[in-house]
VOTIMI-462257 format. One record per atom (N, C-alpha, C, O): residue number from 0; residue in one letter; atom name; x, y, z. Coordinates in nm, 3 decimals, decimal comma. Example, Ala and Ser with C-alpha at 12.3 -4.5 7.8 and 13.67 -1.06 7.14 Angstrom:
2
SITE|sekol|kero|domar|px|py|pz
SITE|0|A|N|1,319|-0,569|0,780;
SITE|0|A|CA|1,230|-0,450|0,780;
SITE|0|A|C|1,320|-0,330|0,780;
SITE|0|A|O|1,424|-0,332|0,846;
SITE|1|S|N|1,285|-0,225|0,708;
SITE|1|S|CA|1,367|-0,106|0,714;
SITE|1|S|C|1,290|0,003|0,787;
SITE|1|S|O|1,341|0,114|0,804;
This chain:
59
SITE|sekol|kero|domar|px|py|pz
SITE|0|X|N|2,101|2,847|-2,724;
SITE|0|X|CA|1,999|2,788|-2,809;
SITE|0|X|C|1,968|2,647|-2,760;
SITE|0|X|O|2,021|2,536|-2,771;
SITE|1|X|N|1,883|2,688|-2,713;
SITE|1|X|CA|1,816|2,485|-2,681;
SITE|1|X|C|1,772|2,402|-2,800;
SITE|1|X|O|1,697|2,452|-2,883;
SITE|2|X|N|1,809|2,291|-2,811;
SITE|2|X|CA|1,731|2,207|-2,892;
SITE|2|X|C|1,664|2,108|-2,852;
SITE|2|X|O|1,699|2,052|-2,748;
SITE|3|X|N|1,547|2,062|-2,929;
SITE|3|X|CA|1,394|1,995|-2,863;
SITE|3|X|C|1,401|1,850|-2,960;
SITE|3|X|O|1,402|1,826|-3,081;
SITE|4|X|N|1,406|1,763|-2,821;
SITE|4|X|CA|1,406|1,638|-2,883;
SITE|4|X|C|1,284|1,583|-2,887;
SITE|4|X|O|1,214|1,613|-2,791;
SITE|5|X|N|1,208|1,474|-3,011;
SITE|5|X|CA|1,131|1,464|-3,020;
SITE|5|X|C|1,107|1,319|-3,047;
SITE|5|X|O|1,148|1,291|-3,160;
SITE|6|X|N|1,057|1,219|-2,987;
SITE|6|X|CA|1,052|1,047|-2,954;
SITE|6|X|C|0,922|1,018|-3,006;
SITE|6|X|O|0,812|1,064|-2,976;
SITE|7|X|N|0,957|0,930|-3,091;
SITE|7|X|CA|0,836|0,840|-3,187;
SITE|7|X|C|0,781|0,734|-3,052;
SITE|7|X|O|0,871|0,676|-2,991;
SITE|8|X|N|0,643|0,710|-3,008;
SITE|8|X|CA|0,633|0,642|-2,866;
SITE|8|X|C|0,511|0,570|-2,937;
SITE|8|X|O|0,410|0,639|-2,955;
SITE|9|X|N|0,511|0,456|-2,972;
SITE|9|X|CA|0,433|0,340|-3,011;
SITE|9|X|C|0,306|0,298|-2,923;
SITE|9|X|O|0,292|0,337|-2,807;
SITE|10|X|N|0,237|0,235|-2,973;
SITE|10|X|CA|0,089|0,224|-2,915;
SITE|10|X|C|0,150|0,144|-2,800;
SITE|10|X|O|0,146|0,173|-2,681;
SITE|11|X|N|0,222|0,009|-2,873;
SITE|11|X|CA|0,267|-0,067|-2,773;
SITE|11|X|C|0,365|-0,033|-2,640;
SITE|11|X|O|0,357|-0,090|-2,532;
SITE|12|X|N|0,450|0,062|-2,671;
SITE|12|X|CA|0,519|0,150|-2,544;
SITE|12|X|C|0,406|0,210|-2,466;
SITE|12|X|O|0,416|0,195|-2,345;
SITE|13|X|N|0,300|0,275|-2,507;
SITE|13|X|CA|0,213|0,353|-2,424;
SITE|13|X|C|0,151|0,258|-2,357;
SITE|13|X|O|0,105|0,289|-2,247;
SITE|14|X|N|0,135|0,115|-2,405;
SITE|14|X|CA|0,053|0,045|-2,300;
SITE|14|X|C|0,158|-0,035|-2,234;
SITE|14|X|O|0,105|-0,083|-2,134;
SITE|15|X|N|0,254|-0,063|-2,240;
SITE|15|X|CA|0,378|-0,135|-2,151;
SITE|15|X|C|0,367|0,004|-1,999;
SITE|15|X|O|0,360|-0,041|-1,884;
SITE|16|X|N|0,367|0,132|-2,016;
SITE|16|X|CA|0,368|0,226|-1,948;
SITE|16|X|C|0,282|0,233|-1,889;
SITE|16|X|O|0,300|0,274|-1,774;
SITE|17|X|N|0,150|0,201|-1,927;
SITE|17|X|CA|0,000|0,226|-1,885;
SITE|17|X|C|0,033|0,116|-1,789;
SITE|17|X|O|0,051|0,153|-1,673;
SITE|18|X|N|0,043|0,002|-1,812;
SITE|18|X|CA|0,069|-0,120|-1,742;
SITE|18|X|C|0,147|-0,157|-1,606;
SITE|18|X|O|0,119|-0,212|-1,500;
SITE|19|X|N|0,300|-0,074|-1,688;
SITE|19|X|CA|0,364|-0,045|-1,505;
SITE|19|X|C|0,278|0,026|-1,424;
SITE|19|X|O|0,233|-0,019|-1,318;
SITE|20|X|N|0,245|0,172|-1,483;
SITE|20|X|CA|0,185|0,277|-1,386;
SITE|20|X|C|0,064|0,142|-1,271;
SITE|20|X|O|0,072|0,124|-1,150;
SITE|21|X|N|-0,044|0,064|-1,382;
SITE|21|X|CA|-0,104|0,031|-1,289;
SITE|21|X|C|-0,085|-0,116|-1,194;
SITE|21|X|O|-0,164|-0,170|-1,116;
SITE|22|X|N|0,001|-0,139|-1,220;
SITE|22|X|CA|0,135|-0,237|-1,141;
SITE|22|X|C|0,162|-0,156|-1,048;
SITE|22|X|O|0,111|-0,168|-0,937;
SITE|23|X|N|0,225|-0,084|-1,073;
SITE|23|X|CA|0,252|-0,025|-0,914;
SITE|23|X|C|0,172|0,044|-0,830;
SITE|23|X|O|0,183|0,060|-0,709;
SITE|24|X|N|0,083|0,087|-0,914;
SITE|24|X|CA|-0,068|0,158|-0,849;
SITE|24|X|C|-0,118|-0,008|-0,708;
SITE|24|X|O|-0,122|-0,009|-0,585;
SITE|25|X|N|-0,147|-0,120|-0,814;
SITE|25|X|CA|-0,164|-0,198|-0,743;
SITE|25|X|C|-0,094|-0,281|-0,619;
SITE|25|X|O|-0,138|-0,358|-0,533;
SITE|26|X|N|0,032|-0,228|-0,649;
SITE|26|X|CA|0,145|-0,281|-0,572;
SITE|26|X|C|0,171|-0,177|-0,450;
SITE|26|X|O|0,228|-0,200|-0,343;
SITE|27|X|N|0,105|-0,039|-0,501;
SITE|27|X|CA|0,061|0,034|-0,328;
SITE|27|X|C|-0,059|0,028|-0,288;
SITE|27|X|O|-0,077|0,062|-0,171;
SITE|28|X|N|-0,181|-0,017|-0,369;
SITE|28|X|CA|-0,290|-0,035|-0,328;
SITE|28|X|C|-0,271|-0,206|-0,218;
SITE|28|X|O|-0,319|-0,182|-0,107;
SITE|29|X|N|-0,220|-0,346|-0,225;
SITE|29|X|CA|-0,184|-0,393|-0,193;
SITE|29|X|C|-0,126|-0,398|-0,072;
SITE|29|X|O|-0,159|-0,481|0,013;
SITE|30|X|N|-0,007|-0,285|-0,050;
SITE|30|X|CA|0,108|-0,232|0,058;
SITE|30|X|C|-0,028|-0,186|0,184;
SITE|30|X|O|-0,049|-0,215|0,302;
SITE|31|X|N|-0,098|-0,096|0,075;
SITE|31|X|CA|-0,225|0,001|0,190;
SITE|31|X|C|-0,335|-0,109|0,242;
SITE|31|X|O|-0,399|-0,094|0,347;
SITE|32|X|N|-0,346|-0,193|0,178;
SITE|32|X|CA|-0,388|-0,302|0,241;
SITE|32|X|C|-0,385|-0,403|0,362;
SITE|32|X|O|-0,461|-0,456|0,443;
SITE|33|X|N|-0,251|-0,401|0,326;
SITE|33|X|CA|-0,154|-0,519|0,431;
SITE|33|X|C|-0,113|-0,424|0,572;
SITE|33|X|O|-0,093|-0,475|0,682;
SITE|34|X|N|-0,107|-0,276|0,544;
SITE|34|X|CA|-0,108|-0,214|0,656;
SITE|34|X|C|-0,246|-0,233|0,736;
SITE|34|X|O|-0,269|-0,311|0,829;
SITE|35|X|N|-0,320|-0,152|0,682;
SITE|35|X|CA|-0,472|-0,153|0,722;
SITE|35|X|C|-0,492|-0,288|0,827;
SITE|35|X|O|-0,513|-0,278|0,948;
SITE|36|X|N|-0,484|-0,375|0,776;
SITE|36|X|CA|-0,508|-0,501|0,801;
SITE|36|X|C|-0,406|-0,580|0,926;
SITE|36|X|O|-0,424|-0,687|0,983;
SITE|37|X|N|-0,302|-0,485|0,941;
SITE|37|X|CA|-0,173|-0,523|1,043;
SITE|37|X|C|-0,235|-0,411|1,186;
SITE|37|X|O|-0,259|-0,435|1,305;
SITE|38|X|N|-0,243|-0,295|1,110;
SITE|38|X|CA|-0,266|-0,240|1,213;
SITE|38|X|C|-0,430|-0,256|1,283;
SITE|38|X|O|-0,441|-0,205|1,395;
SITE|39|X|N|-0,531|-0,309|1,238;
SITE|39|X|CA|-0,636|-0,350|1,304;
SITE|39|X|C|-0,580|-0,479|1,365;
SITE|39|X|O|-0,598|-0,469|1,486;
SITE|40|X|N|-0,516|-0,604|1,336;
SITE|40|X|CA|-0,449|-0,697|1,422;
SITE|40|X|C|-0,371|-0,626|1,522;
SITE|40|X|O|-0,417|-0,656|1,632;
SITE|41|X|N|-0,280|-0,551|1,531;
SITE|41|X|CA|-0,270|-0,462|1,627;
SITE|41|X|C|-0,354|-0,427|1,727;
SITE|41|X|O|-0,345|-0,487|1,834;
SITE|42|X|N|-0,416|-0,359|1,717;
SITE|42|X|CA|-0,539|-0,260|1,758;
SITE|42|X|C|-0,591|-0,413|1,804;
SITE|42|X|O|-0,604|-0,395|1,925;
SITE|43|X|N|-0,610|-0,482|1,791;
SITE|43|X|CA|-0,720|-0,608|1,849;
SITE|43|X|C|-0,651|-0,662|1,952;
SITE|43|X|O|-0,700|-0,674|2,064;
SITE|44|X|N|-0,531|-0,698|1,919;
SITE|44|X|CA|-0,443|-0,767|1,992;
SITE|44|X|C|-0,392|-0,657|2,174;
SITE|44|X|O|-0,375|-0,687|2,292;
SITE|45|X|N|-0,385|-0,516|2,085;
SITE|45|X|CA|-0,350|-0,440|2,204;
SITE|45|X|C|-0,512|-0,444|2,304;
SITE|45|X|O|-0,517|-0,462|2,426;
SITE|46|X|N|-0,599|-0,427|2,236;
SITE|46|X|CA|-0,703|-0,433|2,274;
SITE|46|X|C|-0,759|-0,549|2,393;
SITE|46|X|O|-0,821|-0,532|2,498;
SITE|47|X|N|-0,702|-0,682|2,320;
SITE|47|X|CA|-0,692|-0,769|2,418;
SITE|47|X|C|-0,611|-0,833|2,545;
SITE|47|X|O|-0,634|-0,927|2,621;
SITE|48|X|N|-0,489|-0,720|2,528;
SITE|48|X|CA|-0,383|-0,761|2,633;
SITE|48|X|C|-0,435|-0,598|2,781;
SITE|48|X|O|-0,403|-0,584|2,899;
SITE|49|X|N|-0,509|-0,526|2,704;
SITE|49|X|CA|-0,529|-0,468|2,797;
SITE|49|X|C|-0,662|-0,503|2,884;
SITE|49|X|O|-0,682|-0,452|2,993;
SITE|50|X|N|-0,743|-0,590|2,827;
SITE|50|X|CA|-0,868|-0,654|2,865;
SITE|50|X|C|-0,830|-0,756|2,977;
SITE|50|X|O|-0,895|-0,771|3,080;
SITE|51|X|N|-0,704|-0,834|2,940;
SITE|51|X|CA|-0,667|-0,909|3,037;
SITE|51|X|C|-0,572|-0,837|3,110;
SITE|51|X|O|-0,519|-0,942|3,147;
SITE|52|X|N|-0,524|-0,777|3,147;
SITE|52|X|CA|-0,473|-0,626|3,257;
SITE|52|X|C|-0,595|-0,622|3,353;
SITE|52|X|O|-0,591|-0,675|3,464;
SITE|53|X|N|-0,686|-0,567|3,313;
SITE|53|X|CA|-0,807|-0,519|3,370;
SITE|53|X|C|-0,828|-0,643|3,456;
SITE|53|X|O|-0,795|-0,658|3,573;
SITE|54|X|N|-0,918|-0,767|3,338;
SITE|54|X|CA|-0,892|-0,885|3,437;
SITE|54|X|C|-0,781|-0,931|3,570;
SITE|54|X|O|-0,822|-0,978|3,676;
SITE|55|X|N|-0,683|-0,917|3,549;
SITE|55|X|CA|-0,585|-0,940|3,605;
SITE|55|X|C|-0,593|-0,851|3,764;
SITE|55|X|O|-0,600|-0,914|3,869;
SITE|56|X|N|-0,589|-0,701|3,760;
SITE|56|X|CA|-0,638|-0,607|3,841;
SITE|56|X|C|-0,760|-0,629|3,915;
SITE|56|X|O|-0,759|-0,590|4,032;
SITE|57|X|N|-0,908|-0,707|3,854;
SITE|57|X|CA|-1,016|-0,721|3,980;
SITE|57|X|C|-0,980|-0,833|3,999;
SITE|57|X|O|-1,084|-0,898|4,014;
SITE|58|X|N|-0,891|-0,902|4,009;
SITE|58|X|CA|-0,876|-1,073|4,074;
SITE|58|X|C|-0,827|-1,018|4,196;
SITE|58|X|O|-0,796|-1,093|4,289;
C-alpha cells in the first residue's frame, strides 16, 4: 500500500522557485555566451596566426 504525500506550496515558494529556475536559466544563458564569444576570439586569433604563417612562407 503506498501512501501519497501531499505539500501545502505557497504563492511565495512558487515564486522563490520560479526565480531560481530563471537564475539559472540565466546563469547558462550567460555560460553560452562567454563560450560563443571565447570561441570566436579563438577562431580570430587562430585565424590570424595562420595569416602570418602564410606571410611568413612568401618572404
Amino acid at each position: 500500500m503506498s501512501k501519497r504525500v501531499v505539500a501545502l506550496v505557497s504563492q511565495t515558494d512558487l515564486f522563490a522557485l520560479d526565480l531560481g529556475i530563471r537564475v539559472d536559466l540565466m546563469g547558462l544563458v550567460i555560460t553560452l555566451k562567454v563560450c560563443q564569444v571565447m570561441s570566436k576570439h579563438n577562431l580570430n586569433l587562430k585565424s590570424r596566426l595562420n595569416l602570418k604563417r602564410a606571410q611568413e612562407v612568401q618572404v
